[in-house]
N, C-alpha and C positions, 0 to 999 in steps of 0.2 A: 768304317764303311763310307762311299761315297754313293751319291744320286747326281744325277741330270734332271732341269729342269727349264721347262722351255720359255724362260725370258733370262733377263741380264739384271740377274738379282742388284739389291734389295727392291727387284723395280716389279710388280706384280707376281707376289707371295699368293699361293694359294692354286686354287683345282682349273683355275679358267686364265692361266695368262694369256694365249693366245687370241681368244675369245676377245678379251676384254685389250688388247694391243692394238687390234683390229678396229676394236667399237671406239676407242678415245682417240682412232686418230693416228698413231706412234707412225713418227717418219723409221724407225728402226728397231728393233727387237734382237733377241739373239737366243743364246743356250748359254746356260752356267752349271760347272762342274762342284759339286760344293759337297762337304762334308756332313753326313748324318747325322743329327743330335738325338740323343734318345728320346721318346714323346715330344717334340716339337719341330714342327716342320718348315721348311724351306729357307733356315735362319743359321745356319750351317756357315763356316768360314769357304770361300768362294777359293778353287784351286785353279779354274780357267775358266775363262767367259770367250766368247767369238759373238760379232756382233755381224747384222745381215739387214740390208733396205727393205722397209715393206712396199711395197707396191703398189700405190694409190688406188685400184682395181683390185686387188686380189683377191680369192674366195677364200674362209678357210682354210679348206681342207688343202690347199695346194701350199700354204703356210706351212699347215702342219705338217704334211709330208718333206717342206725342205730344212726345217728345224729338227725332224726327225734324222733325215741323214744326217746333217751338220751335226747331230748333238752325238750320232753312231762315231760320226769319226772324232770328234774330238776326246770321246771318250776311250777310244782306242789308243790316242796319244797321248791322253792323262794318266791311264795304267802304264804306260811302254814309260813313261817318264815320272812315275808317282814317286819315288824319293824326293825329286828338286818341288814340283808338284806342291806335296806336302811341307816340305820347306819354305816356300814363298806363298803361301795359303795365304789369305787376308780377312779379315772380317768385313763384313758386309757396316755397309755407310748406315748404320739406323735414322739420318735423318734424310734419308731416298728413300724411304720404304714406301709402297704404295699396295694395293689389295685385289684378288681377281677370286674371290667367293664363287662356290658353285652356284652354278644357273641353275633359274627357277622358274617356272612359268608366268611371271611376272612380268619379267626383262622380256618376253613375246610378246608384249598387249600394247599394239600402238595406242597411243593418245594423240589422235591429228590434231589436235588443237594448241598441243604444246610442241611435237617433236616436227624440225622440219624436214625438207624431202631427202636432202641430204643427208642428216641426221637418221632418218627411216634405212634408207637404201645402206648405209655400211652397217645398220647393224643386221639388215639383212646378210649380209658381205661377211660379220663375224660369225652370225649362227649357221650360216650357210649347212647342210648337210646333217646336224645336227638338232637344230628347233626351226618351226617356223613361225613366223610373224605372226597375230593373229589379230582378228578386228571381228564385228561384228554386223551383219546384217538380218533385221527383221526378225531379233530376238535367236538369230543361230550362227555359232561363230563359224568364221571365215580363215582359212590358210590364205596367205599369202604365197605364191612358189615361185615364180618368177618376176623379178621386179628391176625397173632400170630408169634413170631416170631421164625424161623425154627430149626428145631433141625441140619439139614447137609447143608451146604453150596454148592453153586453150582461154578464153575470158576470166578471169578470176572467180576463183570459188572459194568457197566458206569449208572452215578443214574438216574435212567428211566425206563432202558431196563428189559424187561419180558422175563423168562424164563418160559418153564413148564413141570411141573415133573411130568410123568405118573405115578408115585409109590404112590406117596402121594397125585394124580390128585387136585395139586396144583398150583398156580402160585408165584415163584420169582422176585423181584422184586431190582433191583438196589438203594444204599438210599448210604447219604454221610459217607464218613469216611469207604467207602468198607465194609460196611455193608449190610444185606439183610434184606428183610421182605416176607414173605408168606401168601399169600393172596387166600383165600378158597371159597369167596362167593362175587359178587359185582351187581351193578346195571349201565347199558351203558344208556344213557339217550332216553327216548321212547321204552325201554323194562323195562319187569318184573326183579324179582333179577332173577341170574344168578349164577351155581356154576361156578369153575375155568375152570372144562373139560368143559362144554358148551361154557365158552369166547374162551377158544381155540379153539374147533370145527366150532363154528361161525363167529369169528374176526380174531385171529392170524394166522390162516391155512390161509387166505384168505389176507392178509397185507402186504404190502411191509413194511410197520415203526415196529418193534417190542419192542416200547418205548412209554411209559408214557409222558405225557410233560405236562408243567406248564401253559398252556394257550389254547384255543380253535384254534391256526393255528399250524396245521399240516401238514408236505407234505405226501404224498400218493405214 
């Protein structure tokens, strides 16, 4: 038996390569054609690989959908040629192996104080459609839904702290290494989404805390 699996083995083994190709960065990814081992997964001798640029922007889900095609056809040319195929099979390099574990809600919980803006915005980029970001305000978590990171800087803030620009009816966001993030559209827990002018007009006008925080206790 053969499986398709959407990196370039031995290079993220496991339920999340795309995910995790996205989130570290990968100038490149691909699909590998590999051989089923019984109870052990994605460790299979490698019958064809095709390799594809990632996009320094890219969402996801648009990943996914072109690793999907890519893996449709190449797997159609791995059958039409599975004699040579399995002939020229190779094992996988075990000392390239690298890990893409299923996602957990964990890998959604910014830490401004460690992760910088850059750092924040692709993993937003890898969970894209899938999980979102989540942070907390005044003791009730926060979705993150739309997020990009800003063209003009605002004063330097402590990573947390929310600013908001009526120009660009946005909100700033403090992240580490004095860096920022802009943030356009989120969700407060027990409302609907939310644009940025609305959390201002509703929360921040109304707050003594003007900070993000890493946990559900906040002071007031």
């Amino acid at each position: 038996m053969i499986n398709v699996h959407a990196s370039l083995l031995p290079k993220w083994r496991g339920a999340a390569p795309i995910i995790y190709a996205i989130m570290k960065g990968d100038a490149s990814t691909g699909v590998s054609i590999m051989k089923i081992e019984p109870h052990r997964f994605d460790i299979g001798d490698i019958l064809a690989q095709r390799e594809v640029a990632i996009n320094p922007d890219v969402f996801m889900p648009d990943l996914h959908a072109s690793l999907a095609s890519l893996g449709a056809e190449l797997l159609v040319d791995t059958i039409n040629n599975l004699s040579v195929r399995l002939k020229e099979a190779k094992p996988q390099d075990s000392s390239r192996v690298s890990y893409a574990p299923k996602i957990t809600s964990k890998i959604t919980e910014i830490i401004w104080s460690e992760l910088s803006a850059i750092e924040i915005y692709t993993r937003h980029r890898a969970l894209y459609g899938y999980k979102n970001l989540t942070t907390n305000f005044l003791g009730k978590q926060v979705q993150l839904l739309e997020l990009r990171l800003p063209e003009k800087r605002v004063p330097v803030q402590e990573p947390g702290a929310i600013s908001y620009l009526r120009k660009s009816r946005s909100l700033i966001i403090g992240c580490a290494q004095q860096s920022q993030l802009e943030v356009l559209q989120l969700r407060v827990e027990g409302r609907k989404p939310m644009s940025a002018q609305d959390f201002n007009n509703g929360f921040l006008k109304q707050a003594r805390s003007l900070s993000f925080t890493e946990n559900k206790i906040a002071s007031i």
